[in-house]
FIROSE-80174 format. One line per field, with one value per residue (C-alpha): residue number from 1; residue in three letters; chain; y, z negated, x. Coordinates in pm, whole numbers, padded with zeros to 5 digits. Each point is the difference from the previous one (the first is absolute). Layout:
% FIROSE-80174
resi <- NUM ...
resn <- ala ...
chain <- A ...
y <- Y ...
z <- Z ...
x <- X ...
% end
This chain:
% FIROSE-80174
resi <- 1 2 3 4 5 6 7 8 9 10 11 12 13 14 15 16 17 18 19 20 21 22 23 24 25 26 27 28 29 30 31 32 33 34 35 36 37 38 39 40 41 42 43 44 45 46 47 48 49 50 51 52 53 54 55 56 57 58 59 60 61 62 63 64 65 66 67 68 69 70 71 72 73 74 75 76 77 78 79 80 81 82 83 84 85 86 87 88 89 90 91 92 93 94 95 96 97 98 99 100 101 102 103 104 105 106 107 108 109 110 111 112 113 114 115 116 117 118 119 120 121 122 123 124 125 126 127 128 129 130 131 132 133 134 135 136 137 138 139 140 141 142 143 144 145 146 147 148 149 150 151 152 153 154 155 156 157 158 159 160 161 162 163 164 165 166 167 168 169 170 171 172 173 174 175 176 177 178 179 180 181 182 183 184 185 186 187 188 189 190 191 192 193 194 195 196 197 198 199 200 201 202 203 204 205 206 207 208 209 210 211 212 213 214 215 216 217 218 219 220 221 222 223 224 225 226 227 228 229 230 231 232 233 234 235 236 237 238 239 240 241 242 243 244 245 246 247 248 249 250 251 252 253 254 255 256 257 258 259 260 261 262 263 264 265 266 267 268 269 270 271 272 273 274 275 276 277 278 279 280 281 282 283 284 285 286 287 288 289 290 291 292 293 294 295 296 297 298 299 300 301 302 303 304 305 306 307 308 309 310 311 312 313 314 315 316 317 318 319 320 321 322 323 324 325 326 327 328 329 330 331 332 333 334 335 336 337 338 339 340 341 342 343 344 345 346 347 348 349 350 351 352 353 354 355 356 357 358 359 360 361 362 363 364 365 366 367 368 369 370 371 372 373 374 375 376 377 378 379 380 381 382 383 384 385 386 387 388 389 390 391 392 393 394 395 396 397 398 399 400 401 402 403 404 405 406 407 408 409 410 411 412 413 414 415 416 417 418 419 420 421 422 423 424 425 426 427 428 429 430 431 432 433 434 435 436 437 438 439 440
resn <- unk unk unk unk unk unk unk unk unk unk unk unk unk unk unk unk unk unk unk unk unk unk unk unk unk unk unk unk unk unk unk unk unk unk unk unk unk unk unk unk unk unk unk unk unk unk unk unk unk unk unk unk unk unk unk unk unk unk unk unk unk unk unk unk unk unk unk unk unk unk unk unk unk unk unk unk unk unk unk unk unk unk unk unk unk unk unk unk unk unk unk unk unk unk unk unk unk unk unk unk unk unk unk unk unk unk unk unk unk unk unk unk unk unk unk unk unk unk unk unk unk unk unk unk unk unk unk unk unk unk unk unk unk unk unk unk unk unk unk unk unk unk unk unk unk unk unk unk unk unk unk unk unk unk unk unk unk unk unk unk unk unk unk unk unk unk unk unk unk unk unk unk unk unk unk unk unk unk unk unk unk unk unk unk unk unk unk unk unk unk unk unk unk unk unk unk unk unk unk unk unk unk unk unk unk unk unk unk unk unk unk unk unk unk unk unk unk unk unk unk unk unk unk unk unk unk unk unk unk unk unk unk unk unk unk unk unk unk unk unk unk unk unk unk unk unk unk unk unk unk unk unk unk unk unk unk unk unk unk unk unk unk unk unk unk unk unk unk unk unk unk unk unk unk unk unk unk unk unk unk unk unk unk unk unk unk unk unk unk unk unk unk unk unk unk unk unk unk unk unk unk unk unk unk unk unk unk unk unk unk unk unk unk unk unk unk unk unk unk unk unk unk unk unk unk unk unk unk unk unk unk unk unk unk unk unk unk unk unk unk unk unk unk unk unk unk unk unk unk unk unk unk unk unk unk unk unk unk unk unk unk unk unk unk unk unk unk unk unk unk unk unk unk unk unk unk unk unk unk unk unk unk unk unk unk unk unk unk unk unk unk unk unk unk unk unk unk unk unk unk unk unk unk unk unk unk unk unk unk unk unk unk unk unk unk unk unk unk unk unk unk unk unk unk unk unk unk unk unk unk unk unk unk unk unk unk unk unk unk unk
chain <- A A A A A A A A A A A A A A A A A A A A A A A A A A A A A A A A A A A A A A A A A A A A A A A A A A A A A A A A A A A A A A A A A A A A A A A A A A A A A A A A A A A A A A A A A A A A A A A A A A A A A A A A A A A A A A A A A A A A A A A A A A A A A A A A A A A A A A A A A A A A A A A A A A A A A A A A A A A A A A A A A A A A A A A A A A A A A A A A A A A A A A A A A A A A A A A A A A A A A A A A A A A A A A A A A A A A A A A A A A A A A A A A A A A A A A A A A A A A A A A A A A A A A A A A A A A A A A A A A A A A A A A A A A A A A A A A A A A A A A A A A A A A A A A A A A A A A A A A A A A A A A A A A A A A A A A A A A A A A A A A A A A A A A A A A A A A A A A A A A A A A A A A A A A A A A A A A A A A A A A A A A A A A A A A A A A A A A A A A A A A A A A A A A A A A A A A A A A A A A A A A A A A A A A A A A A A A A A A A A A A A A A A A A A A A A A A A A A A A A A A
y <- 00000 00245 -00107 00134 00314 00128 -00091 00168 00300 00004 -00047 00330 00166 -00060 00062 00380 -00127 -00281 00231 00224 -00331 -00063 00355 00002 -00357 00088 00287 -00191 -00267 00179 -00187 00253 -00035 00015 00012 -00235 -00089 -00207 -00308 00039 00106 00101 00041 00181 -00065 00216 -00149 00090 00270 -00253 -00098 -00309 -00069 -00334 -00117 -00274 -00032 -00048 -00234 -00048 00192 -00166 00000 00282 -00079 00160 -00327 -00228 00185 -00104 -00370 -00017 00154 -00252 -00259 00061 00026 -00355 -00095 00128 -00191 -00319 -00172 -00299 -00330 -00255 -00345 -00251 -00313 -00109 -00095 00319 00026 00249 00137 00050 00204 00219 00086 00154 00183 00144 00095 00155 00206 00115 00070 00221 00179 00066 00144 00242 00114 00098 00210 00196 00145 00121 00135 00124 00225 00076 00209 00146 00140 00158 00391 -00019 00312 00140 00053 00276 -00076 00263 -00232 00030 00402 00179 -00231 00049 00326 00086 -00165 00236 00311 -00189 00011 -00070 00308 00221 -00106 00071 00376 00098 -00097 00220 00280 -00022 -00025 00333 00159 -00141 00194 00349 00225 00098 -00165 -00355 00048 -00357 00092 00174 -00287 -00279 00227 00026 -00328 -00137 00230 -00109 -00349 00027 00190 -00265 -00316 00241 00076 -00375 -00130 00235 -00148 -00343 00080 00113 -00306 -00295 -00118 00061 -00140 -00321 -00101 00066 -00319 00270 00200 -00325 -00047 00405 00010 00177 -00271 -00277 00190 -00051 00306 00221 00323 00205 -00069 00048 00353 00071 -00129 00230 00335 -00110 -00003 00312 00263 -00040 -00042 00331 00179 -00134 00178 00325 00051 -00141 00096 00195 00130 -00089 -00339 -00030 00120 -00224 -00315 00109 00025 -00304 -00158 00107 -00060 -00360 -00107 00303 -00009 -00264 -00318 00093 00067 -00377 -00104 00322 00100 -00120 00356 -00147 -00083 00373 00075 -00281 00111 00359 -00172 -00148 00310 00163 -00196 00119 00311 00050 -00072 00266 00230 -00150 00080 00371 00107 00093 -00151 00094 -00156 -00288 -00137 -00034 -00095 -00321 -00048 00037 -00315 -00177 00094 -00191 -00289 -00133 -00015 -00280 -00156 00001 -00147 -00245 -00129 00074 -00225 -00316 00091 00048 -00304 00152 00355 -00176 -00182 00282 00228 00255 00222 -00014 00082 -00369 -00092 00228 00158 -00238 00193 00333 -00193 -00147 00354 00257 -00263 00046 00376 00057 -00218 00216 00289 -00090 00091 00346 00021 -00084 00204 00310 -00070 00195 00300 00067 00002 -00287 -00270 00015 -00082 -00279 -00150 -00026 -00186 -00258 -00070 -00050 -00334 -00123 00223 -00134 -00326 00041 00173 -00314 -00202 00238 -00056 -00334 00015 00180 -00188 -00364 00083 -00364 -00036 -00127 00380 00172 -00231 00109 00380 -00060 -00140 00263 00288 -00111 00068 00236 00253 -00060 00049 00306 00129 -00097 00120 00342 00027 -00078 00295 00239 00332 00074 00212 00219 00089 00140 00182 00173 00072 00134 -00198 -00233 00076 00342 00047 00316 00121 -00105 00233 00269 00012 -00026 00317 00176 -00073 00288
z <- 00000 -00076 00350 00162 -00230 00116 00402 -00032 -00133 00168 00382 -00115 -00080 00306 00260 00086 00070 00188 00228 00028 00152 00240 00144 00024 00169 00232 00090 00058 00192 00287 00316 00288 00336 00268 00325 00174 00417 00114 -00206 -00142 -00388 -00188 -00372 -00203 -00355 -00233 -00317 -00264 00278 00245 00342 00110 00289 00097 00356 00138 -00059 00331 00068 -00016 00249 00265 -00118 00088 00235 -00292 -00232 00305 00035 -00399 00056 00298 -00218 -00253 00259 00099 -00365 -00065 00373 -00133 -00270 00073 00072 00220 -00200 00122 00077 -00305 00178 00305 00147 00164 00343 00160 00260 -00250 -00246 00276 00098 -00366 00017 00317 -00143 -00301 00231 00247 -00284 -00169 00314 00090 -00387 00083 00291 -00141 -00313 00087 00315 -00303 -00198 00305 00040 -00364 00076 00324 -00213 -00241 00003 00118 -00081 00338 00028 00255 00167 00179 00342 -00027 -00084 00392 00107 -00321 00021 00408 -00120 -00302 00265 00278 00255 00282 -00046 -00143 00355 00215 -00223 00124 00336 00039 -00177 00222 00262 -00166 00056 00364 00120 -00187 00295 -00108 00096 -00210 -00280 -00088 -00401 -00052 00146 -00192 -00357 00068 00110 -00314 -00241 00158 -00083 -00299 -00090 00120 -00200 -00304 00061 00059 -00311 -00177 00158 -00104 -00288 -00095 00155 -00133 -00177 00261 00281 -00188 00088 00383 00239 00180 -00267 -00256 00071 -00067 -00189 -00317 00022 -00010 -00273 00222 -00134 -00321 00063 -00162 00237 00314 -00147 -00028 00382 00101 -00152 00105 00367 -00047 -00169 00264 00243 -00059 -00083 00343 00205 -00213 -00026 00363 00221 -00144 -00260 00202 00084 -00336 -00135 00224 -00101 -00395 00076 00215 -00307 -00227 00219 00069 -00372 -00202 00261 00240 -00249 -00280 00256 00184 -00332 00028 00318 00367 00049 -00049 00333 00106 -00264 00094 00399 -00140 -00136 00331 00198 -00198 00077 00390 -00132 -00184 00241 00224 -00303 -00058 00404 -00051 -00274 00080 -00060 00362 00259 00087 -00355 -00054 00318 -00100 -00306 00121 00229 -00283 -00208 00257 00094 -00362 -00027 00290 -00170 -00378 00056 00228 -00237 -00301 00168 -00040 -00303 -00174 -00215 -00158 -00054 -00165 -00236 -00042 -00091 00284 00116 00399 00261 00176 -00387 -00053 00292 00329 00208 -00082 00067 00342 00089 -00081 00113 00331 00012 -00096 00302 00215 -00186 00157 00318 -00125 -00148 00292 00186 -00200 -00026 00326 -00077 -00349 00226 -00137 00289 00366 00173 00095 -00315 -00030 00306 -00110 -00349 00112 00104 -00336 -00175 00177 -00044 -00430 00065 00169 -00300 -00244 00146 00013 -00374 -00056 00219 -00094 -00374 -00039 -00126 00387 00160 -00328 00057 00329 -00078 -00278 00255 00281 -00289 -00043 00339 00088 -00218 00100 00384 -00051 -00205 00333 00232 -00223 -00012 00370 00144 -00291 00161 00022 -00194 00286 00118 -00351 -00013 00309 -00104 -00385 -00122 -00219 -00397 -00132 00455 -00063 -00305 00196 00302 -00189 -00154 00311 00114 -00311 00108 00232
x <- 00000 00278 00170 -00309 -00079 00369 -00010 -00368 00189 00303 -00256 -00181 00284 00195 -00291 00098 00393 -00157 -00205 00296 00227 -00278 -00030 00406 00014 -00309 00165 00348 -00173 -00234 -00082 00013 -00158 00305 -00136 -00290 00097 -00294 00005 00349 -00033 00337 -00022 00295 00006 00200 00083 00273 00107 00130 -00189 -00066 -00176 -00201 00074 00151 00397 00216 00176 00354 00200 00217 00366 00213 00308 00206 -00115 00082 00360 00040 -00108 00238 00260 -00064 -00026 00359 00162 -00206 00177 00392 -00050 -00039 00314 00054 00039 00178 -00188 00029 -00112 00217 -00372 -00043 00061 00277 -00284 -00246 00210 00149 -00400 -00055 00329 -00149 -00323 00161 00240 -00281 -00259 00302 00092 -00411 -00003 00320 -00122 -00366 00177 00273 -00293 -00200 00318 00045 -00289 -00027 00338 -00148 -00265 00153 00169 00380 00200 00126 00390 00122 00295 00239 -00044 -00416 00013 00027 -00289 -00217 00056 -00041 -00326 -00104 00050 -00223 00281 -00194 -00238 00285 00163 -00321 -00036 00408 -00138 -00241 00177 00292 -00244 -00109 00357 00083 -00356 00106 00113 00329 00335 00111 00201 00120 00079 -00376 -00135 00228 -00067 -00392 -00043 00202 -00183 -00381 00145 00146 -00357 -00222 00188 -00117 -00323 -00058 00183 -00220 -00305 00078 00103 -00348 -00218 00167 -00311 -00211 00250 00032 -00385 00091 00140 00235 00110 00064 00369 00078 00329 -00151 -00296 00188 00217 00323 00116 -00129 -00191 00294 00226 -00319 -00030 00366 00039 -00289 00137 00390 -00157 -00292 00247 00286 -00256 -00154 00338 00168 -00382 00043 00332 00190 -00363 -00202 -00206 -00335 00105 00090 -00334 -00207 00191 -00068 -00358 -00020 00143 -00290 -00295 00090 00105 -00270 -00318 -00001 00152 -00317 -00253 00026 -00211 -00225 -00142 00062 00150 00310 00072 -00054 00263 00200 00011 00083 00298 00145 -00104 00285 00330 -00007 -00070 00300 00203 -00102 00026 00381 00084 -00185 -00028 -00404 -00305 -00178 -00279 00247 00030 -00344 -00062 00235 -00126 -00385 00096 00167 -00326 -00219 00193 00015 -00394 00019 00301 -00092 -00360 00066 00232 -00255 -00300 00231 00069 -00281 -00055 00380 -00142 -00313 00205 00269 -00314 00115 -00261 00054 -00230 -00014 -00115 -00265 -00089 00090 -00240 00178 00364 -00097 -00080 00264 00211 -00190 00019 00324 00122 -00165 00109 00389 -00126 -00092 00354 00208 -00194 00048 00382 00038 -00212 00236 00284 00151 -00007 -00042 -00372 00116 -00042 -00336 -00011 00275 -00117 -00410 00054 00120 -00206 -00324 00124 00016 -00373 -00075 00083 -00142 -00313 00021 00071 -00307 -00243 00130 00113 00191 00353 00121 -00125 00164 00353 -00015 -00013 00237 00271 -00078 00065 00354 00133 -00200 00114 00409 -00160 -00165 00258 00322 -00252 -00069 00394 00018 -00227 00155 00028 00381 00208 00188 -00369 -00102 00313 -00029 -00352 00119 -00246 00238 -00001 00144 00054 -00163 00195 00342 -00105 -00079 00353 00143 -00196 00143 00305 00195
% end
């Protein structure tokens, strides 16, 4: 009786603590609705602040090939270390022992030649610390400067100083065309300098030298301003100050405008044909000493020709710009690409025909140059009607000679010097003739 007197107590007593447990465990242990797709019902239980969800368990995934490398690895130290034993019983027969000494050999050799191919590409995978050698350094670095273009941009800017109407002064030209050099390995060390990252997602620009960390962007910097500084120096100081001035600004609007805006804006390639329009240029500023009609006559037809050039080269390209995250025309606007590639090719005609109204070439010019010029038109509108990477090759290829054609046959109808002279219309003619009126 006293048993039950005290549990009848201690029940009533303890009913508001046991209400209080149940509120705290119903609120611990609420069944929420999840989501309901047709038939399929998915309850989530929390409980004790850990979820646990009721569906089927998978099953057991297939083994990895890294487990099946470890079982053949164990395989072979189980193979090493069995030794051969030597037969007991003279009952064996010679033939039959010399067949398990085959098998033993053959399953060892089949074990070596499975592991060391996985050791193999284990090492492949992993980072390997590039050493530069004195050998590799010319190449890797005729490759950081983009010798190639640097080569085509002295081209055209001695191309620049052979068309300037004034006689040929083999140390200008051999001090501007080292300077535009010297000035364009800078201004393209700079560049890749600044799009490793973005270089390293591209199939053509993968192998870069700072991408594959052949050499150490200290030493890419150092190259650029050894290169930019003298570059600059030799234009200002053995040309001229305007020669000089153009190469510093060339400089800054292909590293500071045209290298940021390839991941901004498809005005880039506007920028970017600014940038080659300048080389020719300067050398007819390094042979005069002016900036007249002629230079940017030669420039305007270095402007053009690169539209043609750049994006027929762009529309193969495009799955690399994608990746590279490049904003280019053939990317984002193939419509627009196909057609100022279109109208620029017709704007060389314009150009060479306007070469002999500026005084700079002969009329015969015009004539010579419209064949090859209607031929690139040809292609450029083939470009733009077909749109395929075969019509874009095409125009690609026809770009690169046609600019070294136009550029002999320009030279070749050049008006000639001893003409302009008689004339006075040469450079500083004028001021020459007037001191020789001065004089008694």
């Amino acid at each position: 009786g006293l048993f039950v007197w005290r549990l009848r107590n201690s029940g009533v007593r303890q009913v508001p603590c046991q209400f209080v447990h149940l509120y705290h465990v119903a609120n611990d242990r609420l069944i929420t609705f999840q989501y309901f797709n047709f038939l399929k019902r998915m309850y989530v239980t929390q409980c004790n602040k850990d979820l646990s969800q009721r569906a089927k368990p998978k099953s057991d995934s297939i083994v990895s090939p890294f487990h099946e490398l470890q079982q053949l690895d164990q395989g072979k130290k189980v193979v090493h270390k069995i030794s051969p034993v030597s037969p007991v019983h003279q009952s064996w027969s010679e033939t039959s022992s010399r067949n398990e000494l085959r098998e033993m050999k053959s399953a060892a050799e089949a074990e070596d030649s499975v592991i060391p191919v996985g050791a193999e590409s284990k090492e492949d995978r992993q980072w390997k610390e590039m050493k530069l050698r004195l050998d590799d350094l010319p190449g890797i670095l005729a490759r950081l400067s983009k010798i190639k273009l640097t080569a085509l941009v002295v081209s055209t800017a001695s191309a620049g100083f052979a068309m300037a109407p004034v006689p040929f002064e083999l140390t200008c030209f051999l001090l501007a065309s080292l300077g535009t050099g010297l000035a364009s390995c800078a201004a393209n060390s700079i560049n890749q300098f600044f799009e490793v990252p973005f270089d390293s997602n591209m199939n053509r620009t993968k192998n870069r030298p700072l991408v594959r960390g052949q050499i150490s962007p200290l030493l890419a910097v150092c190259f650029a301003a050894s290169c930019g500084i003298p570059g600059i120096a030799l234009l200002t100081l053995g040309v001229n100050p305007l020669t000089g001035a153009l190469g510093a600004f060339n400089i800054f609007l292909y590293t500071c405008c045209y290298t940021p805006l390839k991941r901004m804006s498809i005005a880039n390639t506007w920028v970017g044909a600014v940038v080659g329009a300048i080389p020719p240029i300067m050398g007819w500023t390094a042979a005069t000493g002016t900036l007249d009609a002629g230079a940017l006559l030669l420039g305007g037809i270095l402007y053009s020709w690169q539209f043609p050039h750049f994006n027929a080269l762009s529309w193969g390209l495009r799955e690399d710009y994608s990746r590279g995250g490049y904003c280019m025309m053939s990317v984002t606007h193939p419509g627009l690409c196909r057609r100022v590639a279109l109208r620029h090719c017709l704007a060389l005609i314009g150009l060479s025909a306007a070469a002999p109204a500026l005084d700079v070439t002969t009329w015969t010019f015009p004539v010579v140059s419209l064949p090859i010029n209607l031929y690139i038109s040809y292609l450029g509108f083939r470009f733009y009607r077909d749109a395929d990477r075969s019509s874009s090759r095409k125009l690609f290829f026809c770009s690169l000679w046609h600019l070294p054609m136009l550029l002999l046959v320009m030279f070749t109808c050049k008006k000639s010097v001893l003409g302009k002279e008689d004339k006075g219309d040469l450079p500083g003619a004028s001021h020459e003739m007037a001191m020789e009126i001065r004089l008694p």
